[in-house]
C-alpha positions in Angstrom: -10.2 -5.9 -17.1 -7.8 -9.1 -16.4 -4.6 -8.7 -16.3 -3.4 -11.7 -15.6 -5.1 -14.8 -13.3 -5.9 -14.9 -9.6 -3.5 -17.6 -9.2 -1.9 -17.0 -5.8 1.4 -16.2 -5.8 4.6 -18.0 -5.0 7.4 -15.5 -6.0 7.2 -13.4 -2.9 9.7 -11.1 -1.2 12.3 -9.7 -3.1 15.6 -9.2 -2.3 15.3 -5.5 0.2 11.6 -5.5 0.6 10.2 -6.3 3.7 6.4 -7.6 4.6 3.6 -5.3 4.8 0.0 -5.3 6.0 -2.7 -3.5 6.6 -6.4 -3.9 8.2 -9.4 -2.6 6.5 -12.9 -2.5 6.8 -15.2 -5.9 7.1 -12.1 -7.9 8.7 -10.1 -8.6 5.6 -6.5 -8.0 5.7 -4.5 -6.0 2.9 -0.5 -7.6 2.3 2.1 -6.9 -0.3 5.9 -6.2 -0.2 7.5 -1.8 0.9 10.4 -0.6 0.6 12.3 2.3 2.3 13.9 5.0 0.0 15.8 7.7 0.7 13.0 10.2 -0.1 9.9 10.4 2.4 7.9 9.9 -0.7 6.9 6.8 -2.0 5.5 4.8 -5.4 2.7 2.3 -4.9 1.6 -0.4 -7.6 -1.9 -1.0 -7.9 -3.0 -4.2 -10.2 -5.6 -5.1 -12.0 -9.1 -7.0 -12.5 -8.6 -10.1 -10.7 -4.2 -9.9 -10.6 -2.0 -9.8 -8.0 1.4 -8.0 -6.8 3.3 -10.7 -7.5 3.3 -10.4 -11.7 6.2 -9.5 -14.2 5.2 -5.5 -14.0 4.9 -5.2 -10.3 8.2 -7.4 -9.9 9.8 -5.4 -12.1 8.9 -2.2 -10.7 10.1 -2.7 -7.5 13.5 -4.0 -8.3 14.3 -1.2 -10.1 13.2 1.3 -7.0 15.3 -0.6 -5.4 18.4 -0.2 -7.0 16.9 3.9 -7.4 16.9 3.9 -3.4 12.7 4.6 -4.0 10.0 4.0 -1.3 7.9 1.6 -2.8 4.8 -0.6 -2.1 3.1 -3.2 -4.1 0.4 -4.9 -2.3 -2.6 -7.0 -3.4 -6.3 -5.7 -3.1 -8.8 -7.2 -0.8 -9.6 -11.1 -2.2 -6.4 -10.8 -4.4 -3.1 -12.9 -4.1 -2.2 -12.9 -0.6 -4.8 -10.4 0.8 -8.1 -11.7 2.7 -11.6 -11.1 1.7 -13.9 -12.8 -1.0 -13.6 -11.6 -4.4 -16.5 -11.9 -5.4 -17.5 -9.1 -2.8 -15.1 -6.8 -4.8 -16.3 -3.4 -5.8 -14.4 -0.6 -7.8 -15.7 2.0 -5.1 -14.0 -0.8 -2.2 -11.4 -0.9 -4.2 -10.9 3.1 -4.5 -11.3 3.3 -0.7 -8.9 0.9 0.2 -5.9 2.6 -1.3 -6.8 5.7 0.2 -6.3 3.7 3.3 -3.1 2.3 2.2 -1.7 6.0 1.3 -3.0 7.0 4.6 -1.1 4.6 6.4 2.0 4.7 4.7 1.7 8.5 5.6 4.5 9.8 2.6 4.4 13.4 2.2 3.2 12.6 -1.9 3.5 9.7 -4.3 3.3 8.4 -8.4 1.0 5.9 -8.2 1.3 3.1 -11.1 -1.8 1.5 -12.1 -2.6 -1.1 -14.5 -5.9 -1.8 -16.2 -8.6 -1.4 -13.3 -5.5 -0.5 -10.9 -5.0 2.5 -13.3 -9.0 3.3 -13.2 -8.9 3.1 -8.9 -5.2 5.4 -9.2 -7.7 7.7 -10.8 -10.3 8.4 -8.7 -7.4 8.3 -5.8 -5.7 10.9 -7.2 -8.9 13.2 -7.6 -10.0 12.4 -4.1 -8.0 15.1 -2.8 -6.8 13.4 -0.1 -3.4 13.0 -0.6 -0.7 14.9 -2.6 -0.5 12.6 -5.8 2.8 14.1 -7.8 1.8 11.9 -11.1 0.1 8.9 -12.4 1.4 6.3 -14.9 -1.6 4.8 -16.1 -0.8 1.0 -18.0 -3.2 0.0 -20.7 -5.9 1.8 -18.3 -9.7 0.3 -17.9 -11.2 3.8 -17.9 -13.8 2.9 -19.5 -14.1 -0.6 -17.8 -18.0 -0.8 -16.9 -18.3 -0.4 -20.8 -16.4 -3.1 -21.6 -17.0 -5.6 -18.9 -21.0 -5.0 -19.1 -22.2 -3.3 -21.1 -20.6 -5.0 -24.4 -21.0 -8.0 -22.8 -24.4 -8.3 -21.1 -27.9 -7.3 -22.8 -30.7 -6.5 -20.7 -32.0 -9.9 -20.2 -28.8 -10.9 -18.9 -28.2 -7.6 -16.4 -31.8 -8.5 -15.2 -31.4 -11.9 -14.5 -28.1 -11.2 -12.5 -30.1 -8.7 -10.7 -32.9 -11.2 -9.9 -29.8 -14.2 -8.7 -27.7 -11.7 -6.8 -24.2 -12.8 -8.6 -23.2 -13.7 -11.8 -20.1 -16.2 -13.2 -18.2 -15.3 -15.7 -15.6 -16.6 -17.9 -12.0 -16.5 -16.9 -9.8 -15.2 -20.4 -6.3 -15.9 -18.3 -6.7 -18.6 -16.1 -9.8 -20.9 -18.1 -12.8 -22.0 -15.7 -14.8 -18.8 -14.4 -15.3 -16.8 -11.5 -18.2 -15.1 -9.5 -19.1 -11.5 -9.4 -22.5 -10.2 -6.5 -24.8 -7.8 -8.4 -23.3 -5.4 -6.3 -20.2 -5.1 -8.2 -22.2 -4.9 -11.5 -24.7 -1.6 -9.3 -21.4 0.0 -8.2 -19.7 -0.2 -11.4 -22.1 1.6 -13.2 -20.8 4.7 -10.6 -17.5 4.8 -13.3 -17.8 5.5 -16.9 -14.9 7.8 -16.3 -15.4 10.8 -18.2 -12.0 12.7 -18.6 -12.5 15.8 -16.2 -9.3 17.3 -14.1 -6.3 15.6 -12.1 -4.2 17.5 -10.1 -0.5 16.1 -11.4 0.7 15.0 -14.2 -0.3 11.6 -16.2 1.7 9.2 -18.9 -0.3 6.5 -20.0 1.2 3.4 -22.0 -1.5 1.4 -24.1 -0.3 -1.5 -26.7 -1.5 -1.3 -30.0 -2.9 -4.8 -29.6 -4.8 -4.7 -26.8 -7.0 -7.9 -27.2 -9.6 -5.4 -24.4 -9.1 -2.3 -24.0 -9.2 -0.3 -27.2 -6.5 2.1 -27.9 -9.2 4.5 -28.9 -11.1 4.7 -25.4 -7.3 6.0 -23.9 -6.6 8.4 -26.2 -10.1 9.9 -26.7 -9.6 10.0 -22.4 -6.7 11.8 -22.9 -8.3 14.4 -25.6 -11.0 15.7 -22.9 -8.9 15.4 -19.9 -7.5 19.0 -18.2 -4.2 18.3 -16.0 -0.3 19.7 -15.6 1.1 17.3 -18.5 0.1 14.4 -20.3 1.5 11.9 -22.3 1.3 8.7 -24.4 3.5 6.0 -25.2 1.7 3.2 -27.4 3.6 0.0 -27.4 3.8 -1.4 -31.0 2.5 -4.8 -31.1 1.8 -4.9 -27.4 -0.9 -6.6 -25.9 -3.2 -5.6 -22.7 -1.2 -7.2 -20.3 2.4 -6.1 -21.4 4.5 -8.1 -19.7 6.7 -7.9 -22.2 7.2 -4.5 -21.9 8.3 -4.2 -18.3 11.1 -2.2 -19.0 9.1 0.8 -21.4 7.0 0.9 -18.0 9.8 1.0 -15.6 11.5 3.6 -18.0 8.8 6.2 -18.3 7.8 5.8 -14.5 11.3 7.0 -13.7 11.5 9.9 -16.2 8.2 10.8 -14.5 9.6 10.0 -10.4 12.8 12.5 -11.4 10.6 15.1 -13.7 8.8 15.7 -10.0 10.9 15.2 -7.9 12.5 19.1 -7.5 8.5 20.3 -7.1 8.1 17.5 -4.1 11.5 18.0 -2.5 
């Protein structure tokens, strides 16, 4: 789900981060903002539906790595912000596959990865790949249940038919106002994730506001009652809403309680 619009951004580099890129497949170019930290390992930032690295959370993050001497990425997906590519051509499973690339390249020895809403649903199928050592996850107001509530709540059959029939689909903008296009494909890949709780192999602390406007505090911690990993946890904001902006520094807070909590098993 949204959160936030697809405006691009203007913020930029902060003060010790340095510009980053990254090819992937099809010719479209990944960019965000690293850091270098005094640990090998590294955080990474993934954003949500239709965001970019350049919002309050992700800003946020990284300052406060800094000043924590963290390696540290956040970087926008593939039609996002400052990265090429069309968005409508965006798929979960595209989106999965590219940060494996990015962990790949950056080449840490582990990592916490910080997702919000679909960036905490694409942190989770990273992490269960397998492919890289993921040492925990902190999951913000997670979509994990986001073909649910994007189609099937949304779109009856007539309407999933007809998008079939046209090959894409507009639909409304909540953040920004106007609307934006989706290909079927998105809608045929999605259906891949209904996210059913199963194993990770690290530990997880999720933060979910009570007010979500999208994301019912109900999907996360039913998600959290099935799933089987080292240690889970749940901090639910009181009166916070799905994007949580204003709650930048709970995030920041419980990332680094979980950054030092693993840091003596990664050292």
């Amino acid at each position: 789900m949204p959160d936030s619009s697809n405006d691009r951004p203007r913020s930029g580099r902060q003060e010790g981060e340095e510009d980053w890129q990254l090819a992937v497949d099809g010719g479209s170019t990944l960019r965000g903002f690293r850091r270098h930290g005094e640990e090998r390992r590294a955080g990474v930032f993934i954003h949500g539906f239709r965001s970019h690295c350049d919002g309050e959370k992700a800003r946020y993050l990284s300052a406060r790595a800094g000043m924590r001497e963290w390696g540290w990425l956040r970087f926008d997906q593939r039609g996002c912000g400052r990265s090429t590519g069309e968005f409508r051509r965006f798929t979960v499973s595209g989106a999965i596959d590219d940060l494996l690339r990015v962990l790949d390249a950056l080449d840490a020895p582990s990592y916490i990865l910080v997702g919000s809403s679909l960036g905490a649903l694409v942190a989770v199928h990273a992490a269960r790949a397998g492919r890289h050592r993921i040492d925990g996850l902190v999951l913000i107001a997670p979509a994990l249940r986001f073909t649910d509530r994007l189609i099937h709540d949304q779109l009856d059959g007539r309407a999933l038919a007809a998008w079939r029939r046209r090959g894409y689909r507009w639909f409304p903008d909540l953040y920004a106002g106007g609307c934006y296009r989706l290909d079927h494909a998105f809608c045929a890949d999605a259906l891949r994730y209904g996210e059913p709780p199963g194993k990770l192999p690290c530990p997880v602390h999720v933060i979910h506001g009570s007010r979500d406007e999208l994301l019912p505090l109900r999907d996360t911690e039913n998600w959290l009652a099935g799933l089987d990993c080292p240690a889970a946890g749940l901090e639910i904001v009181d009166g916070g809403d799905h994007r949580l902006n204003a709650w930048s520094d709970v995030i920041t807070r419980y990332t680094e309680i979980l950054w030092n909590e693993t840091r003596k098993s990664c050292a």
